[in-house]
FIKOLZA-1660 file (N, C-alpha, C; in steps of 0.1 Angstrom, whole numbers, plus 5000, padded with zeros to 4 digits):
% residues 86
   i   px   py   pz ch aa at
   1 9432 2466 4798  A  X  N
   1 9436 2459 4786  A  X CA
   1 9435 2467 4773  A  X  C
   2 9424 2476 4771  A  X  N
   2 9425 2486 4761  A  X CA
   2 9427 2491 4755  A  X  C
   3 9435 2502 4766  A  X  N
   3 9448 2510 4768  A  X CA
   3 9460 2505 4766  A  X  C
   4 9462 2493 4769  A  X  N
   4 9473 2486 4763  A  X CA
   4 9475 2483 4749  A  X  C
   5 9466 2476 4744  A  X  N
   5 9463 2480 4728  A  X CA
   5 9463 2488 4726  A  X  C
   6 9457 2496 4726  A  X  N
   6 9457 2512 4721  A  X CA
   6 9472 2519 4721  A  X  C
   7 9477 2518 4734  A  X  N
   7 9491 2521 4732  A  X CA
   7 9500 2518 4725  A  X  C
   8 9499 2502 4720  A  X  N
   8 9506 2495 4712  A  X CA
   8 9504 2499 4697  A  X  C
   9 9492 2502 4695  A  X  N
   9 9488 2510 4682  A  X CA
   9 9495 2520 4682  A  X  C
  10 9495 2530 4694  A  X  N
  10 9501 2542 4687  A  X CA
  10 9515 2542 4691  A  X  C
  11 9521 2531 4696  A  X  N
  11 9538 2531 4692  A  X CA
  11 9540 2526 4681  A  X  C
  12 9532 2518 4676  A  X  N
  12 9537 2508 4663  A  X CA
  12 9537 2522 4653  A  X  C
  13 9526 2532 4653  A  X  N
  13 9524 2540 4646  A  X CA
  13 9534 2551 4646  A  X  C
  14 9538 2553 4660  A  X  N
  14 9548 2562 4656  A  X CA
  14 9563 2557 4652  A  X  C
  15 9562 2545 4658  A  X  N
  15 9575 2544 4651  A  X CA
  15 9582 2538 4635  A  X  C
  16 9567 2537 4629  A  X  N
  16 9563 2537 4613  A  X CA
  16 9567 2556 4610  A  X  C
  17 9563 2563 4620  A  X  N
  17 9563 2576 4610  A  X CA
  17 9577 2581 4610  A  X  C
  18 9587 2583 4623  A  X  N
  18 9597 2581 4626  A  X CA
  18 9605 2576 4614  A  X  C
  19 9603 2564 4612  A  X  N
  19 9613 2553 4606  A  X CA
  19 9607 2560 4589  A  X  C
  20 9598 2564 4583  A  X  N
  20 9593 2566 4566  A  X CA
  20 9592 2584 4571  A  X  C
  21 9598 2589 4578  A  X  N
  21 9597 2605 4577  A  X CA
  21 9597 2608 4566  A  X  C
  22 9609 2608 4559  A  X  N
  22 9613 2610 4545  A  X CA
  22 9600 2611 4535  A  X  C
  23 9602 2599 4531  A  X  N
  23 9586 2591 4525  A  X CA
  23 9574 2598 4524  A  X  C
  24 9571 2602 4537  A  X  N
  24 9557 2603 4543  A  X CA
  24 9557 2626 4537  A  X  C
  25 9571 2630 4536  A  X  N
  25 9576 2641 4535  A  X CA
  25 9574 2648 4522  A  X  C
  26 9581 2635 4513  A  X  N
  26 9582 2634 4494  A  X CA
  26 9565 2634 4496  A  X  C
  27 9558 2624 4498  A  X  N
  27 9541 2624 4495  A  X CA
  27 9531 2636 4500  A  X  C
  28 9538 2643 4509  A  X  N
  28 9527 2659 4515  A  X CA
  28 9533 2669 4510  A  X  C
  29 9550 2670 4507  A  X  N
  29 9554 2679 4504  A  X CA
  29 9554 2692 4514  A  X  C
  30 9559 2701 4518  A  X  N
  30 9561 2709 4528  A  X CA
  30 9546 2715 4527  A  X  C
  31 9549 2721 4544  A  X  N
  31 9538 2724 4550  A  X CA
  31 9535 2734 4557  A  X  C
  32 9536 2745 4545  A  X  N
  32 9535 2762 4553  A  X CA
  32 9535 2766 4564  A  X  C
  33 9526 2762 4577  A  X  N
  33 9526 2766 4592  A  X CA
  33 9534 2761 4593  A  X  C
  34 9543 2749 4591  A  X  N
  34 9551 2743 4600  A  X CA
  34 9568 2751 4594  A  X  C
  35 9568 2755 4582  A  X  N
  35 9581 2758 4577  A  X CA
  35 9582 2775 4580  A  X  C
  36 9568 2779 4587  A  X  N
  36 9567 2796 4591  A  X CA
  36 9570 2794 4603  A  X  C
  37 9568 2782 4613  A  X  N
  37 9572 2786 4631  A  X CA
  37 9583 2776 4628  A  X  C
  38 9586 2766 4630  A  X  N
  38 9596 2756 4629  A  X CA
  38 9606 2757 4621  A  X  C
  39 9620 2764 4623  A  X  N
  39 9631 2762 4615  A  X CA
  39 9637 2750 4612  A  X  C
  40 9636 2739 4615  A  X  N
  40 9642 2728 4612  A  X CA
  40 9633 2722 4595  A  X  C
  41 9619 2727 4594  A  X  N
  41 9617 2718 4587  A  X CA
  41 9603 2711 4588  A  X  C
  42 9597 2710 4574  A  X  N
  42 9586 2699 4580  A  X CA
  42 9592 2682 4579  A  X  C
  43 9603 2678 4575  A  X  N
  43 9610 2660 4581  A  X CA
  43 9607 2662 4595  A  X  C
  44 9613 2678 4605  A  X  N
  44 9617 2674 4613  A  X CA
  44 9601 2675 4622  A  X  C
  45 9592 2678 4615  A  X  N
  45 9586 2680 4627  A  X CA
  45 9572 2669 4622  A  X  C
  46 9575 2663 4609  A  X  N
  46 9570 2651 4610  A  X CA
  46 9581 2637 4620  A  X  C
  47 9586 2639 4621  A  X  N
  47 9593 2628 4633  A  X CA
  47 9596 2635 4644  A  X  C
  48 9590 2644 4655  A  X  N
  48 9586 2648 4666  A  X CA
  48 9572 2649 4666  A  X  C
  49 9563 2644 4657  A  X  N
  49 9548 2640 4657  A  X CA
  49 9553 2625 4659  A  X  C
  50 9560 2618 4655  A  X  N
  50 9559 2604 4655  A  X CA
  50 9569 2598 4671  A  X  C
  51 9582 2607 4673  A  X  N
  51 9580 2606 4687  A  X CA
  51 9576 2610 4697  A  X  C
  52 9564 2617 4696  A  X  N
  52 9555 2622 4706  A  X CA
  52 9544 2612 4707  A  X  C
  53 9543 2602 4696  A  X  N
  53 9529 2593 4696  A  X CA
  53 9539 2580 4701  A  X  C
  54 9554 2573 4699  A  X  N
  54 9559 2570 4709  A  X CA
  54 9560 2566 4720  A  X  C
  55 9560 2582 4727  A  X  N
  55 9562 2587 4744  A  X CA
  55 9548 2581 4747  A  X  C
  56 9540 2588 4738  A  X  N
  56 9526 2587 4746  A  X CA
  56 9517 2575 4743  A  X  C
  57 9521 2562 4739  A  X  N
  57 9516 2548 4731  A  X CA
  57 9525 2542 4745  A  X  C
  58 9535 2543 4749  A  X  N
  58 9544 2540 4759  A  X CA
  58 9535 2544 4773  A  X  C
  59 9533 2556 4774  A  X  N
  59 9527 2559 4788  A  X CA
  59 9513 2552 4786  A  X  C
  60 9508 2551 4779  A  X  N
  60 9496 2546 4780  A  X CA
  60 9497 2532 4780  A  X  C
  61 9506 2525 4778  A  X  N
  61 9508 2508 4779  A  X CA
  61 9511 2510 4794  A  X  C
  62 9516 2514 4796  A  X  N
  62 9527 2510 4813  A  X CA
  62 9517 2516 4823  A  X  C
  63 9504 2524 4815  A  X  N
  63 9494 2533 4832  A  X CA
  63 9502 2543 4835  A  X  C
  64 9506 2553 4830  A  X  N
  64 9515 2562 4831  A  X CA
  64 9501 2574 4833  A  X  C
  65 9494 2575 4819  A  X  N
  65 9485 2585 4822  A  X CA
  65 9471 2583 4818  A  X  C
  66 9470 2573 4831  A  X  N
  66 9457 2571 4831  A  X CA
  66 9444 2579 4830  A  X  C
  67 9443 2590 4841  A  X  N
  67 9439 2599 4838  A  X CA
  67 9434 2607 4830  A  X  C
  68 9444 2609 4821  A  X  N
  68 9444 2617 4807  A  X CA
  68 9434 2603 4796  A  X  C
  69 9441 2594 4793  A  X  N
  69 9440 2585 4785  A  X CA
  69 9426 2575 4785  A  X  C
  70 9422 2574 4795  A  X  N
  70 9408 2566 4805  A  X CA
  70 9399 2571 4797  A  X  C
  71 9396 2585 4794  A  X  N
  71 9385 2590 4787  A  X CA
  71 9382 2592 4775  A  X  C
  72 9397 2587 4773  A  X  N
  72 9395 2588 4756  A  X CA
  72 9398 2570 4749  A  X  C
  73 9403 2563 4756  A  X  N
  73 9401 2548 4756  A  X CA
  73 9385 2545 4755  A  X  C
  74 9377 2551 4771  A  X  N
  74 9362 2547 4770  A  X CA
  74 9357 2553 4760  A  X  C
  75 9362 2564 4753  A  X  N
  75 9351 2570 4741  A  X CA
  75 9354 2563 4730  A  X  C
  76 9366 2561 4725  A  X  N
  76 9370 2549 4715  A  X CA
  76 9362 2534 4718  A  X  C
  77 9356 2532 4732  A  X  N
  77 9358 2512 4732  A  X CA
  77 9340 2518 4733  A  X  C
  78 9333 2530 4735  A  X  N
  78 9321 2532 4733  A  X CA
  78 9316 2535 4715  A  X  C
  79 9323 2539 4709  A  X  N
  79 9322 2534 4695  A  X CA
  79 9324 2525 4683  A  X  C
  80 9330 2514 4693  A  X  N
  80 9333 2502 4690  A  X CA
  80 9321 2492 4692  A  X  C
  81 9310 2498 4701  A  X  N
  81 9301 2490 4708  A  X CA
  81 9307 2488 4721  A  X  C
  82 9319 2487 4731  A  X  N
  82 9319 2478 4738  A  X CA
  82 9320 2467 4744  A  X  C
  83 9326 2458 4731  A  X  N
  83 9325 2444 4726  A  X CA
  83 9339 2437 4737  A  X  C
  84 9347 2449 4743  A  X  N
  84 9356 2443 4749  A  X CA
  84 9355 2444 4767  A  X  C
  85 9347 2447 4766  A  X  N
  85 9344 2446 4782  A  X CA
  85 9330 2434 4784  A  X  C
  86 9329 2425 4793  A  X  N
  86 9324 2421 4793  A  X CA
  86 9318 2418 4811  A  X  C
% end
């Protein structure tokens, strides 16, 4: 159940960064490492951070990567207290 939250967090969130690239672009202003490897741009590579949080807010709702995701769910729901397992 978590992990479902959790995933849902991080799709809501990517698809806030996605959708305010622009926005989010005007307020950091470009971003040296990324305008030295990345020719497109730092828009573009702020909205392939935001669909990569997407893909992976998605696999983590559906059990896709459990595995991966399991241990970083329990380390998040262990600094929460643990209030959701009961």
């Amino acid at each position: 159940m978590f992990n479902f939250l959790l995933g849902a967090a991080l799709l809501a969130l990517g698809i806030v960064i996605v959708r305010f690239a622009q926005n989010i672009y005007n307020f950091t202003g470009a971003m040296d490492f990324v305008e030295r490897w990345i020719r497109a741009g730092t828009p573009a590579f702020i909205r392939i951070v935001g669909v990569v949080l997407v893909i992976f807010g998605l696999g983590m709702m559906v059990g896709l990567w459990g595995w991966l995701t399991q241990p970083i769910a329990d380390g998040v729901k262990s600094l929460g207290g643990g209030g959701l397992s009961r």
